[in-house]
N, C-alpha and C positions, 0 to 999 in steps of 0.2 A: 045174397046181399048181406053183407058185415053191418049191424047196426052202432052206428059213432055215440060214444058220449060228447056233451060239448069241447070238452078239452081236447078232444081227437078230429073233430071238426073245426073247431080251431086251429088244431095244427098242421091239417091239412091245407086250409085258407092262408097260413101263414105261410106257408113252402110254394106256395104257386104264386106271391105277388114277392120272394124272396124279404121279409119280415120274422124280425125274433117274436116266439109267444115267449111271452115272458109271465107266469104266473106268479104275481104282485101279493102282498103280504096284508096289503090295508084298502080295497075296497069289497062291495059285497057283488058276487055274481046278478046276471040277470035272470029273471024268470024263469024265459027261456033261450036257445041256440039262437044268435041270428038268421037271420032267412037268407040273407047274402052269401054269396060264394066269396065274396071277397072283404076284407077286414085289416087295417093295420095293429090291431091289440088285441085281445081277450085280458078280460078281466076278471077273477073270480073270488070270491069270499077268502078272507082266513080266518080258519079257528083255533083257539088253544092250544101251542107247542106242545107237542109230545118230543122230549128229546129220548132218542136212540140212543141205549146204552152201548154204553164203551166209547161213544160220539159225541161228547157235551159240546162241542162247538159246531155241531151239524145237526139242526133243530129240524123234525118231522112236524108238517102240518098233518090235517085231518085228510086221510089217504084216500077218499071217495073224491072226493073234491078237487083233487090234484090228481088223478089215476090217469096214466096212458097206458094202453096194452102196448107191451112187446111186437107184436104180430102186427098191430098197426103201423109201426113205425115200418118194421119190412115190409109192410103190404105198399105203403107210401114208394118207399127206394127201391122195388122190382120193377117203377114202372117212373122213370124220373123225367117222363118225354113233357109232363107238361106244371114241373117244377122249375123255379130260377136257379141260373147259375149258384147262387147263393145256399142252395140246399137248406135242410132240417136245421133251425137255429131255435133249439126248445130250452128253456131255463125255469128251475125252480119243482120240475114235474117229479110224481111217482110212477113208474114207469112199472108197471103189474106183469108178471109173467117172466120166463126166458126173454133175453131178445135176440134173437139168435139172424144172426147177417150173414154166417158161413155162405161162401159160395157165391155173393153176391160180388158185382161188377157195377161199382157205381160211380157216377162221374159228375156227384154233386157231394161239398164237403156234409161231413154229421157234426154237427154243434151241439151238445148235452151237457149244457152248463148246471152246477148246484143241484140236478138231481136225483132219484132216489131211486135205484135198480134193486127191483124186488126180488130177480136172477136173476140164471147165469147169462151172463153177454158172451154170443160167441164169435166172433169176427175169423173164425178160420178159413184159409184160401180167399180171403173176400182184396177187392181192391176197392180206396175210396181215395179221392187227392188229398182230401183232408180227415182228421179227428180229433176230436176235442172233448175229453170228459171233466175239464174243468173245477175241482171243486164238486165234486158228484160221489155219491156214495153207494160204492158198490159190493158183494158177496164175492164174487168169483168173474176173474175174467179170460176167456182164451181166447187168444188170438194168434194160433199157428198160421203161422204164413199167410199172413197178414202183408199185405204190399200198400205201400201210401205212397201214393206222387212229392207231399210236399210235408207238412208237420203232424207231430204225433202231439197232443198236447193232454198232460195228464198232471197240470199243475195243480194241486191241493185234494188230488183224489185220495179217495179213503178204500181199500180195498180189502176184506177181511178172511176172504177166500183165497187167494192168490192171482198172482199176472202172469201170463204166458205168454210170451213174447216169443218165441223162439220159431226160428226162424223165416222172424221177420224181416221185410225190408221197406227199411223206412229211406223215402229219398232228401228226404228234411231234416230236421233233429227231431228231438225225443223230451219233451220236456216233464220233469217228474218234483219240482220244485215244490216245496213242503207237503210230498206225497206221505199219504197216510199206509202203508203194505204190512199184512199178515197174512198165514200161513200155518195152518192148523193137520194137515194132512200134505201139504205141499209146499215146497219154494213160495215165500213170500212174490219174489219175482224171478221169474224163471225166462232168461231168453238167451238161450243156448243157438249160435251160428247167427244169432241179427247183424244185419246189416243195417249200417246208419250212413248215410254222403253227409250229413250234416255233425251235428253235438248233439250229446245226451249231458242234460242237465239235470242234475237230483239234489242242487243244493239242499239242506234242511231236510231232508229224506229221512223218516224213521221208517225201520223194516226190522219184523221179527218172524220167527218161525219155530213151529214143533217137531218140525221135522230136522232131517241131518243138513239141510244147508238153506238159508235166508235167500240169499242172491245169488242166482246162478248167470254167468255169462261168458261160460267158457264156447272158446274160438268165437265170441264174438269180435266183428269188423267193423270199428267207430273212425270214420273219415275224420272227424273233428277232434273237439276233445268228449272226453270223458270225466263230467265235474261231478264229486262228491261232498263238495264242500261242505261242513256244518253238519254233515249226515250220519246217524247215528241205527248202526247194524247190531242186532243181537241174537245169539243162538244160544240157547242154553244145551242143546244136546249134539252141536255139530258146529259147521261149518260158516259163519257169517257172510262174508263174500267169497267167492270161489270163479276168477276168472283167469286160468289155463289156457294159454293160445292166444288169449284178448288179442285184439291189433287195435291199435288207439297212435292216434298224433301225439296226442294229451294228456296225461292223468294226473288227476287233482283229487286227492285224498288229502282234504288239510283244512286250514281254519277250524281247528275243532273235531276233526274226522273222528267217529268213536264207531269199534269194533270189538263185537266181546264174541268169542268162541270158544268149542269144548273139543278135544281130540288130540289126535297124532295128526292129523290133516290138516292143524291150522285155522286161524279165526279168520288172516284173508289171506289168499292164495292168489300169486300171480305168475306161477309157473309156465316156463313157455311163452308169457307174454313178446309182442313187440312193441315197445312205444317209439313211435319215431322224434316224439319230442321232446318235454320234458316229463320227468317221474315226478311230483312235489306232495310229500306226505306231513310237511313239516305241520306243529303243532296238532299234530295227531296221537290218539291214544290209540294202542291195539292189546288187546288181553287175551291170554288163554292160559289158563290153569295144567294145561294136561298137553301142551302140543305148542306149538310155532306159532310166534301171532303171527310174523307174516313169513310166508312161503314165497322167493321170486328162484326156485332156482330156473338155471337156465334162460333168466329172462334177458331183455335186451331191448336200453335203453339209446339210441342215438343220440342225445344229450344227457343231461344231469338230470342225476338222480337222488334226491333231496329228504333225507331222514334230519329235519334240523328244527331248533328255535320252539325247545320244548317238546318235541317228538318223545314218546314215550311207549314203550313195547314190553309186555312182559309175557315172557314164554315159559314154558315147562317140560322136561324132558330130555333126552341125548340128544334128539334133531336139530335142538335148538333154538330161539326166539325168534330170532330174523334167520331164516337162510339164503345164502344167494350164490349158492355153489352154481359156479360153472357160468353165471350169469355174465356178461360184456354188457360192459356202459362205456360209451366212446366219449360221452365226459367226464364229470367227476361225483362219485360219491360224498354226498355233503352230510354228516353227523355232527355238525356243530351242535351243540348244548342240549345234545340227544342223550337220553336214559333207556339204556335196554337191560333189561334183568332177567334172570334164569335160574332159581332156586337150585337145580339137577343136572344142566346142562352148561353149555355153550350160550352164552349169548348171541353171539352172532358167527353163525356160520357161512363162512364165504369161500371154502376151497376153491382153485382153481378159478376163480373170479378174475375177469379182463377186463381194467377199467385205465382206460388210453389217458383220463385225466392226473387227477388226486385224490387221494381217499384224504378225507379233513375229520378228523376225529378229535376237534380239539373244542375251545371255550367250554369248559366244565364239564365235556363228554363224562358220560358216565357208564361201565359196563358190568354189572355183578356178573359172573359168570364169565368162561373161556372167549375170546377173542378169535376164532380160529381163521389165518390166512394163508395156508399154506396150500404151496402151487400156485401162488395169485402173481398176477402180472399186471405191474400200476407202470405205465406209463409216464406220471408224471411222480408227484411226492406222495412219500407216505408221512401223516401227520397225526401226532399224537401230544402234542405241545399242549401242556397243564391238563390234561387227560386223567382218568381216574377205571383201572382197570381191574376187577376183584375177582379171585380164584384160588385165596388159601389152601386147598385140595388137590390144587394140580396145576395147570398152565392159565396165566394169567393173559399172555398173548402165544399162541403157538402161528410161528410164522415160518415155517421150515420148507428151502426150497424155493421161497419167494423171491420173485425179479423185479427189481425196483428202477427204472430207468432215469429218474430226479435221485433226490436227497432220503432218507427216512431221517424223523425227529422227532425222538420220546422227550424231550428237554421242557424246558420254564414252569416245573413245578410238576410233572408227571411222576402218578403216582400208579406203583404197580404191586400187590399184594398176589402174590403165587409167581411159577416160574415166567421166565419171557426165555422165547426159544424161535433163535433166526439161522436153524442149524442148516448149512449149506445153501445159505441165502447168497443173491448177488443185489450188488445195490450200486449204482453206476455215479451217483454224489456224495455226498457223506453223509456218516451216521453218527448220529448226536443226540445224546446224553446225559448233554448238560442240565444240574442242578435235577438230577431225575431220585426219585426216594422208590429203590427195588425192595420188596422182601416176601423172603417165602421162607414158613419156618418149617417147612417138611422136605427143602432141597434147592437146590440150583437157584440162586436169583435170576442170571443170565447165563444164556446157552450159544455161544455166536461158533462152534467147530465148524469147521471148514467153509467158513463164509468168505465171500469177495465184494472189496470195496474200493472201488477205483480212487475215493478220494479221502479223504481225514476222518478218523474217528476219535470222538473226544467221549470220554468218559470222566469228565472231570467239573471241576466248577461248583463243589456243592453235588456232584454223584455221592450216591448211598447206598451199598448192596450189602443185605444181611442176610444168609442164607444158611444152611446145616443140613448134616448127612455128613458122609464121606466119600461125597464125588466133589465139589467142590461149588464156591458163592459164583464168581467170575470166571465163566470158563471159553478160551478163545483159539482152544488148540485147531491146527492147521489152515487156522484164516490165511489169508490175503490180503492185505492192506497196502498198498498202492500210494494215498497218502504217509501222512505221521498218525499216531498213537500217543494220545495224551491219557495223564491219571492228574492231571495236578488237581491238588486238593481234591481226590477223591478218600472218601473212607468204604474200607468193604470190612466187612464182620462178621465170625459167627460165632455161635457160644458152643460149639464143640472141635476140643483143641484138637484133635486128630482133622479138620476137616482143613479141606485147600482153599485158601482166599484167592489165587489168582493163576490162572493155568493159561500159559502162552505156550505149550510145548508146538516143533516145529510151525511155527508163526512165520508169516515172511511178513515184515513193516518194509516198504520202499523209501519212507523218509526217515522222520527222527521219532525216535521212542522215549517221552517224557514219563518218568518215573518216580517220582519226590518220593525217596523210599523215607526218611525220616518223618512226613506228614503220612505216612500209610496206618492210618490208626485202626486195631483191631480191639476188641475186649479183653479188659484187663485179667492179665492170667491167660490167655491165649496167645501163641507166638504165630506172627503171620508166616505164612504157608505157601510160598509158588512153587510153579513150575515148569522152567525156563528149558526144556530140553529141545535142541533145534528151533530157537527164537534165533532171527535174524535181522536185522534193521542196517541201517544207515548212519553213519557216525558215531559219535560218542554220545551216549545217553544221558538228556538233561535231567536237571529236576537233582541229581544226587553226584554225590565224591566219589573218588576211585574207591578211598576205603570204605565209602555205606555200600558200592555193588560189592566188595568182595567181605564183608560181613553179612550180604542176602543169600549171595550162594552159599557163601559157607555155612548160615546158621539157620536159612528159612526154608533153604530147597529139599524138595523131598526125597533125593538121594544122590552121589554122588555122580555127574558126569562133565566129561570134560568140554562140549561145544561151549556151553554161557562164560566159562572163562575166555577159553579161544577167540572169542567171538568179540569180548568186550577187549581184549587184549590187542585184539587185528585192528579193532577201531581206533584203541591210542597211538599204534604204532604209526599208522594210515595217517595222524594226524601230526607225527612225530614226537610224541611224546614218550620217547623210549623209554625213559626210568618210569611210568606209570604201569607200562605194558609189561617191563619187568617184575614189576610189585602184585600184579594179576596174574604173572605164571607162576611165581613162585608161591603165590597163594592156591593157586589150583594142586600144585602138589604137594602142601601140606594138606590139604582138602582129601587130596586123594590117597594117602599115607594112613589119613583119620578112618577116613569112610571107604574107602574103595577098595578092590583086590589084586595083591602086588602078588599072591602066589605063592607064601607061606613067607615065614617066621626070616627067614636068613633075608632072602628078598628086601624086606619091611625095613632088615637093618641096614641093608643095602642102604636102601632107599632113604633111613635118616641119616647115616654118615655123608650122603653124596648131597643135602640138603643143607646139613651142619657146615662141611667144609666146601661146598662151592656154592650154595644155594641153588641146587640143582642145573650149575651150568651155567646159572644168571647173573652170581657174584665169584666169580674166579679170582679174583683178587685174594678172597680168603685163602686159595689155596699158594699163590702166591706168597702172601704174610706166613704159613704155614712154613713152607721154602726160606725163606729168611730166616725162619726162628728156628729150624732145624740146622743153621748154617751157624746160626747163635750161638746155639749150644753145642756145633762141633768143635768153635771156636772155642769155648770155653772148655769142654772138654781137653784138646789139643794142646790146651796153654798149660792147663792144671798135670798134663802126663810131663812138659816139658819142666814145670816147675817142678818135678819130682825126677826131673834127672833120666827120663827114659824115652826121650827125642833123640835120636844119636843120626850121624851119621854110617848109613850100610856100608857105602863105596870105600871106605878108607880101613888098612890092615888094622889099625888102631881104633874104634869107636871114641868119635866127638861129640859134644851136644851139639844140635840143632842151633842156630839161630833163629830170632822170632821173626823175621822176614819167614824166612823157610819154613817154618811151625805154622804162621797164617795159610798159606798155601796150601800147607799138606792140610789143613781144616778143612780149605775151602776144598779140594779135591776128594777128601771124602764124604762132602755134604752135596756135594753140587753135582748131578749128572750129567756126564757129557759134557764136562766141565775143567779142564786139564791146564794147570800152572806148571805141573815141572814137577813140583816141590815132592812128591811123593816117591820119586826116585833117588832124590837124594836124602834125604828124612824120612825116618820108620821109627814106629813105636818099638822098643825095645821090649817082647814077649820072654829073655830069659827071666825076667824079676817077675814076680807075684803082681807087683805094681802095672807093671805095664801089660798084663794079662790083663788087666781088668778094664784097663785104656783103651787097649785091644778090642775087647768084646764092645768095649760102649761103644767104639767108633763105628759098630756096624747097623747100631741102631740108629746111631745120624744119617748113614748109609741109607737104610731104609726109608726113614722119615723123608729125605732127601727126593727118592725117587716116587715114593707114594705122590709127595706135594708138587711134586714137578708133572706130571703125568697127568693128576686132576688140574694142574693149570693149563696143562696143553689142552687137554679134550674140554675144558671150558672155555677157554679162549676161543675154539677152532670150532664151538659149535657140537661136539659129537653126542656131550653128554644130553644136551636138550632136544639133538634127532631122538637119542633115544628113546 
């Protein structure tokens, strides 16, 4: 026979008429125990607060006076046949001993409100419909496999040993609302595979640990949600939350969420997750010095998923701050007026990330460190509108590969300090760029090769890329552009004059290519620099004259080739501007006479006589005027041998002068090829005189000149010279 103190007899009396003991603060015990079996209150003395250190707002009375055994209470719940529905409703007590409930099957709730557990509580394999440790202060708690019909209630517990939760299953929610969790050798709270049908609620939640992780809740299964609100996790030598596999409707890490961890593993970890509802971490801080505040790879959000409205994350390391490679959100990632910083890394790593909605990186988003998107497939927009992206060292947005199925928009004041790289990106709306300020002083501002863009990209408006090396600031070779290609009023820069400001080589544009090459402002003392080789576009290019495109080719491009002439020449012809079109071939081959290779020295001279006197085919009319003035001067020739007496007539046994009828003709038939008056049958220069020998010889260089100029009139009139 177990002998009862009064408190233990009272609490026995209280569980069998379904009554709370409620041990009260302000009156004085009786003498002695009632004699009655049955009682609505116990009353007993209080003396002098002794407060529990490390507990100033959980005040210990005098621990004789308030004492329940452990053993008592299971000795009660082994035998619950002639207890009320109502079960144990004990408040205020010191509960002496283990209380150790493992094992037990019991089918009345435990109600342990405000008091004082001297050990370890063990609730393993036990089932109870209810529990409630309310406000109660306890050492250590396990409760493996732990099964509850309906609520777990652990609002304001203080627990200094750790919670084991694991795999439990609660068929209620889980309440932990201003819980007090520490963790000196173990998981503040550990409940690894719980199950919940209801919510766990942990607003206001403070949880620390000495060991490598505060909260464990990996592959736990939350039917409801999962609230953290206000709740404030810390590890100084690991892990803060770590829930891997979670399954939650829900999560709410926000209003204040604060999480501070130390490692490569992350301060919270949601790898593996699935939330079927929403993610919401907005006005949340997460830290780690040495590793990822947060970890979601692979996770997966069926709605939005919400880093925003003062969200703050600071990571350390290669891994990165935030990761969420490989993760799928079927809504939208929201980083509105989120700061995520990375001393050494990546801020945000999201390789490979599937997000069906928008990523919104905008209203004063802020990101020290790499942006990394590459292999990511957005669904909807990609947004980076007045954004602020920092990685002096290296890539400031690395987006390579990425499938954008909406719009992408770095534009209304985005700003980007290191490279942006959308190398072999596809983006199905347009990309825009307006009013955006680029720079990276160790290379590349922008990197867009071989990208595809179904609709308009504007790089213009207040665009600013200032960039050095010698690969170049803007670089867009083998894109795809579907829409038009604007620059208007863009400025691109660099302070090293060997370096490329703008590289289009084989570019396809589908509409129009604006290029205001006289607004293209570079650093004084630098000459801007493209690279136009196989650029292709759509009409005549706005924004500049015929003569500022053939002062770019000739004086900006980085070496000679013939498509950017051809190309802009096809377009004027296309639009019938013939005399333009001819003004841009004939500059292509002075272009290419300067700088290109004819094949040595005779070639070159080729090549400037046929430029001088036909302009390459294009002004044949020179050679024509040529042809006249060699007809000029046979005429004049022809007349000066006649005024000197040695035009004669052949055909007569007598020699007569010529007539000046006769004299013109025989001009024109030794100036003119293919070209026959007569007159040179009947009129010949008289070679017995010295005179007319020398008439003679001159006439064969009108001869000459004659066929030379006719010949280049033909082959430029007829086209031969400009096939060739």
């Amino acid at each position: 026979m177990i002998e009862l103190n009064a408190n233990e007899t009272s609490l026995v009396n209280a569980a069998e008429v379904g009554e709370k003991l409620t041990l009260p603060a302000d009156m004085l015990p009786p003498e002695e125990p009632p004699a009655t079996d049955h009682f609505t209150a116990i009353q007993l003395p209080v003396f002098p607060r002794l407060v529990l250190p490390g507990n100033p707002r959980k005040p210990e009375y005098d621990v004789e006076l308030r004492t329940i055994r452990g053993s008592i209470i299971r000795k009660i719940l082994c035998d619950t046949s002639n207890l009320s529905p109502r079960g144990i409703r004990l408040s205020g007590a010191v509960v002496a001993g283990p209380l150790d409930l493992s094992d037990l099957q019991v089918t009345v709730p435990l109600i342990l409100t405000s008091c004082r557990f001297q050990g370890t509580i063990a609730l393993k394999r036990a089932s109870f419909p209810h529990i409630s440790l309310m406000e109660s202060i306890a050492d250590d708690i396990d409760a493996k496999y732990l099964t509850i019909e309906h609520d777990l209630n652990l609002f304001g517990l203080e627990c200094s040993g750790g919670l084991d939760l694991t795999d439990t299953h609660i068929k209620g929610s889980v309440n932990l609302r201003r819980a007090r969790l520490a963790g000196d050798y173990r998981p503040a709270l550990e409940a690894d595979r719980i199950q919940v049908d209801g919510t766990v609620v942990a607003t206001d939640l403070r949880a620390n640990s000495k060991t490598n992780e505060t909260i464990r809740l990996v592959g736990a299964n939350i039917a409801g949600q999962l609230n953290l609100k206000s709740a404030e996790i810390t590890n100084a030598s690991g892990v803060a939350l770590v829930a891997d596999g979670l399954q939650a409707r829900d999560v709410y890490l926000n209003d204040g969420f604060s999480a501070r961890g130390v490692g490569e593993l992350g301060a919270v970890r949601l790898s593996g997750a699935n939330i079927t509802g929403h993610a919401n971490l907005s006005d949340a801080t997460i830290s780690n010095p040495s590793g990822p505040a947060l970890d979601g790879q692979r996770l997966r959000a069926d709605h939005d998923f919400v880093l925003c409205d003062n969200f703050s994350a600071e990571g350390g390391g290669a891994l990165g701050a935030i990761r969420l490679a490989g993760a799928h959100i079927a809504g939208q990632l929201n980083m509105q007026s989120a700061t995520i910083s990375n001393r050494n890394g990546p801020a945000l790593a999201a390789d490979q990330i599937h997000v069906e909605g928008s990523i919104a990186c905008v209203t004063e988003f802020q990101a020290k460190g790499e942006v990394c998107l590459t292999g990511a497939h957005i669904g909807g927009q990609l947004q980076f509108s007045g954004a602020s992206v920092s990685e002096p060292n290296g890539n400031a947005i690395n987006a390579d590969g990425i499938r954008v199925d909406g719009g992408a928009f770095l534009d209304d004041g985005f700003i980007a300090e290191g490279s942006l790289r959308f190398i072999g990106a596809r983006i199905t709306g347009q990309l825009a760029f307006r009013n955006a300020a680029l720079n990276n002083p160790k290379g590349t501002a922008l990197a867009l090769h071989g990208m595809q863009v179904h609709g308009d990209v504007f790089l213009d408006e207040g665009f600013h890329a200032q960039g050095a090396g010698n690969t170049g600031v803007v670089l867009l070779h083998r894109a795809q552009i579907h829409g038009l290609l604007s620059f208007k009023n863009a400025i691109i820069r660099t302070d090293d004059k060997d370096c490329l400001h703008l590289g289009l080589s084989r570019t396809h544009i589908g509409a129009s290519l604006t290029l205001p090459i006289s607004h293209l402002r570079t650093n004084s003392g630098t000459r801007f620099r493209v690279d136009l080789d196989g650029l292709t576009y759509s009409g005549i290019p706005r924004g500049a004259s015929t003569k500022e495109w053939i002062n770019l080719l000739r004086e900006c491009t980085v070496a000679y080739v013939a498509q950017p002439y051809q190309q802009i020449a096809s377009a004027h012809r296309a639009a019938g501007h013939e005399h333009d079109a001819r003004r841009v071939f004939v500059a292509q081959q002075n272009d290419l006479r300067r700088r290109g290779d004819l094949g040595g020295p005779f070639r070159r001279l080729v090549h400037w006589a046929s430029g001088v006197l036909i302009g390459y085919g294009f002004h044949s009319w020179r050679a024509l005027g040529g042809l006249l003035a060699s007809v000029f001067l046979s005429i004049v020739l022809t007349y000066s041998a006649s005024a000197s007496g040695v035009t004669i007539h052949t055909q007569n046994a007598r020699p007569t002068s010529c007539k000046p009828i006769e004299v013109l003709g025989l001009a024109i038939d030794q100036a003119v090829p293919l070209v026959k008056t007569g007159s040179k049958q009947l009129c010949q220069i008289d070679t017995n005189k010295s005179v007319g020998q020398f008439y003679f010889a001159a006439s064969w260089s009108t001869q000459l000149l004659g066929w030379a100029f006719a010949t280049l009139f033909v082959a430029g009139f007829t086209g031969i010279v400009r096939k060739k």
